[in-house]
N, C-alpha and C positions, 0 to 999 in steps of 0.2 A: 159642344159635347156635354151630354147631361151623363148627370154622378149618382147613385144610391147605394142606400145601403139595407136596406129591406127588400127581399127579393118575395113574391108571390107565384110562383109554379104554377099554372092551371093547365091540367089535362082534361078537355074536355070533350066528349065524345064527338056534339055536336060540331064544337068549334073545330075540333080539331080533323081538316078536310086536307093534307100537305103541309101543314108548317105546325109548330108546338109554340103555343101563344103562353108570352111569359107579363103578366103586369108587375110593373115597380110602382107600388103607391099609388097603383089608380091613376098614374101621371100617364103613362102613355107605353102601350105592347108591341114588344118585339120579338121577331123570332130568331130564337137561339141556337148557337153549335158552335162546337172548339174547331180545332187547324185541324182536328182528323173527323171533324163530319160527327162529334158525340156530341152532349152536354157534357164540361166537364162543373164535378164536383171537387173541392178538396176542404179539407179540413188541417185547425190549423194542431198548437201542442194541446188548450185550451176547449177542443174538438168545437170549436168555432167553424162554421162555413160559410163556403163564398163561391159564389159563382162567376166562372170570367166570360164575358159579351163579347160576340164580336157582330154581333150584329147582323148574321147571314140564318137561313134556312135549314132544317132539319129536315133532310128526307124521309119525307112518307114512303113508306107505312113503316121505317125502322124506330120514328122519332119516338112514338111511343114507350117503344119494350127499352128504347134508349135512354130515354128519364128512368123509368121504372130501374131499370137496372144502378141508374147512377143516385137513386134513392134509394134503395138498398145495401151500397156501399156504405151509404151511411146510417144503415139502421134504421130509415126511415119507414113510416107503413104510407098509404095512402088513406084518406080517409073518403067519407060516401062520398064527399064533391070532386072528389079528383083533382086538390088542389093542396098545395104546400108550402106553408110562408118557411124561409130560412133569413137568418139573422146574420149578416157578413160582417166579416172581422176588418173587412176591406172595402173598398170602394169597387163596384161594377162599376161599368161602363160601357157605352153604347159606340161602335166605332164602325160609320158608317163604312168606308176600305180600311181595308190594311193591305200595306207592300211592303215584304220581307227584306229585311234589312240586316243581314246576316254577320256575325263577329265570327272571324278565322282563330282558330287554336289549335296548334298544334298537341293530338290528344297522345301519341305514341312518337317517339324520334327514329329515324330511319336509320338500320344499320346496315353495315357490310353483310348482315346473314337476314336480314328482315326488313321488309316494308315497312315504312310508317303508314300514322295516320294524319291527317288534319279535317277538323271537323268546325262544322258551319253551325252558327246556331243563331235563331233570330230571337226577339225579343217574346214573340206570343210563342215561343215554345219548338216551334217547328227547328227541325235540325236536318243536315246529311254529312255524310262524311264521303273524304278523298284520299285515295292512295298516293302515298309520298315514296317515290323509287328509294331501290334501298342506295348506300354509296357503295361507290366503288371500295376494292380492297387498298389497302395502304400498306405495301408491301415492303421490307427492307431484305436485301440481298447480301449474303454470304459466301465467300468458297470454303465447300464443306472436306472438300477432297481435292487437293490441286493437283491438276494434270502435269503428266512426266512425258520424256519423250515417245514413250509409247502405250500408255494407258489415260485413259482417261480420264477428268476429273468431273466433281459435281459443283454444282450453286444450288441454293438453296434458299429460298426468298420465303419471307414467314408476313404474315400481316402482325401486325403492330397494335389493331385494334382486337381481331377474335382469334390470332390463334392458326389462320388457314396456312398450308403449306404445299408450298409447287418445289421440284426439284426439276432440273435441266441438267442436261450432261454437257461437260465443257470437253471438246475435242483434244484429243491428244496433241502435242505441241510439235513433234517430229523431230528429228538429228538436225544438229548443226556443225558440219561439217567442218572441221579444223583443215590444218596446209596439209600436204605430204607426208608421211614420217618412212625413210630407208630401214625397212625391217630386216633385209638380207640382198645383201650386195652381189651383182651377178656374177657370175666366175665363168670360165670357157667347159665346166663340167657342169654345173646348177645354173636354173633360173632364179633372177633374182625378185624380189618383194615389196614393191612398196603401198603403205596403210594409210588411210584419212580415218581417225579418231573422233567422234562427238564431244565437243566438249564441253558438253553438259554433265553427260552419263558416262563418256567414255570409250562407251562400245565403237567396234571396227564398224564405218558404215561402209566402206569402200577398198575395194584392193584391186591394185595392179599388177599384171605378171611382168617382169621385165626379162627378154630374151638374154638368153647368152650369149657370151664376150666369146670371139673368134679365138681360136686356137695360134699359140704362137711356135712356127717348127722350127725346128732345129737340125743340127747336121746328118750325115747317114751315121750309121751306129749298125757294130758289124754284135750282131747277139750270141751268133752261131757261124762259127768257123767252117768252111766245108773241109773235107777229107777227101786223099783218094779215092774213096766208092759212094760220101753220101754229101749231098750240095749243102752249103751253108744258108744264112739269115741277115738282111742287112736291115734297118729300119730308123726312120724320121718319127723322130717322137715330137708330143707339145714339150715346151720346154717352161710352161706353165703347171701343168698338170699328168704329167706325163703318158699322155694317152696318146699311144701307137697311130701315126698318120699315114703312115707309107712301111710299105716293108715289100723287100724285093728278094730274090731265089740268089744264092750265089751258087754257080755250077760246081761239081765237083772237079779236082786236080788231076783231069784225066789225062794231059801231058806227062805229068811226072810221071805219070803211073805209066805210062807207056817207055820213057825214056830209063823208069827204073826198072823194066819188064826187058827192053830192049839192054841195056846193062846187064841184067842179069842171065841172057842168054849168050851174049859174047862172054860172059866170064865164066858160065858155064862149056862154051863149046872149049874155050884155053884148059879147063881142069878135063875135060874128054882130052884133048890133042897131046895134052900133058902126060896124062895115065897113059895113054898109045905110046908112045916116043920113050916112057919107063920102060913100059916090057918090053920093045923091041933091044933097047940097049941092056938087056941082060938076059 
């Protein structure tokens, strides 16, 4: 691999039929272009310049206005031979191949809200870059609102790195249902009650009717006495609750009434036979 440091440019009309012929020292010409197909020039703080080789072809017919331009970068003019010595700060070099041999770096870090980047870059310059996924969220979870037996509550999960926030609704939890409790004991008049309590909350979740207790009777029970002309009342009452179970007609005393009717016609016809039997004896 040959080294200089005098570079000689010749753009020559003749010469120049597809390739732009560079001499170093009269030692021996190559033709020149960077990793993107130019001449590159650069200069350095010292406005020193240098040209970097690699040693490949300049497309015709661009090669031309391609120097020209990259001499003009630097202020250069062309003179009548069409040619331009430049004084390297550096070492050119002639490098028959080159095979890119690229350094990874991460140029951007990947987050929960953004891509990264990671980017390739070889030693002659050439670079590309690669999308890096962003990460997942890193979420931490809360109850924001805790659920009661009949509302419901929330979670509420926040990332840890940016900030994001998801809420979920946590279902209601429902009654838990306690034993039995006797609200109202049943009687032979009322139904009676009994309740299942949550007991959580409280609330009644459940109720039972519980039928009435039979009636218990007792003996005839005279209400209503009959009379000679109107029937009397007799009746079985609960002996719980005293609600009338039976009741029966008692007839009216129409014997007496007759024996007292019969009575008083024989004692009537004695005061007739009486008053007769006065007047005659006087």
């Amino acid at each position: 691999m040959k080294k200089y440091r005098n570079i000689i440019i010749v753009l020559s009309a003749t010469l120049f039929i597809g390739t732009a012929i560079m001499a170093m020292n009269s030692v021996d010409t190559y033709a020149v272009t960077d990793y993107d197909g130019n001449g590159i020039i650069t200069h350095d703080e010292k406005k020193r310049y240098y040209l970097e080789v690699y040693g490949v072809d300049m497309d015709a017919p661009n090669a031309v206005e391609q120097m020209q331009n990259a001499m003009n970068t630097l202020g250069e003019k062309y003179n009548t031979n069409n040619t331009e010595t430049l004084n390297s700060t550096k070492e050119t070099q002639k490098q028959e191949t080159h095979t890119h041999s690229y350094t990874a770096t991460v140029t951007k870090e990947p987050s929960c809200t953004e891509a990264g980047e990671i980017t390739y870059k070889c030693s002659c310059g050439d670079s590309y870059t690669e999308v890096i996924a962003m990460k997942p969220h890193d979420y931490e979870s809360s109850v924001t609102k805790e659920p009661t037996c009949t509302e419901t509550g929330t979670e509420t999960k926040v990332c840890k790195n940016c900030g994001d926030t998801i809420e979920s609704v946590l279902p209601a939890l429902g009654h838990k249902a306690g034993d039995w409790v006797v609200e109202k004991e049943p009687t032979c008049a009322e139904e009676g009650r009994n309740v299942r309590y949550c007991t959580v909350c409280g609330e009644a979740v459940e109720t039972m009717i519980v039928d009435k207790l039979p009636h218990t009777e007792g003996g005839w029970e005279i209400i209503q006495k009959p009379t000679l002309t109107k029937t009397g009342l007799k009746v079985i009452k609960c002996t719980e609750c005293g609600e009338i179970l039976q009741e029966e007609e008692i007839p009216a005393n129409t014997t007496l009434l007759y024996i007292l009717i019969g009575a008083g016609i024989v004692a009537l016809i004695g005061v007739i036979v009486g008053i007769i039997a006065y007047k005659r004896r006087h």
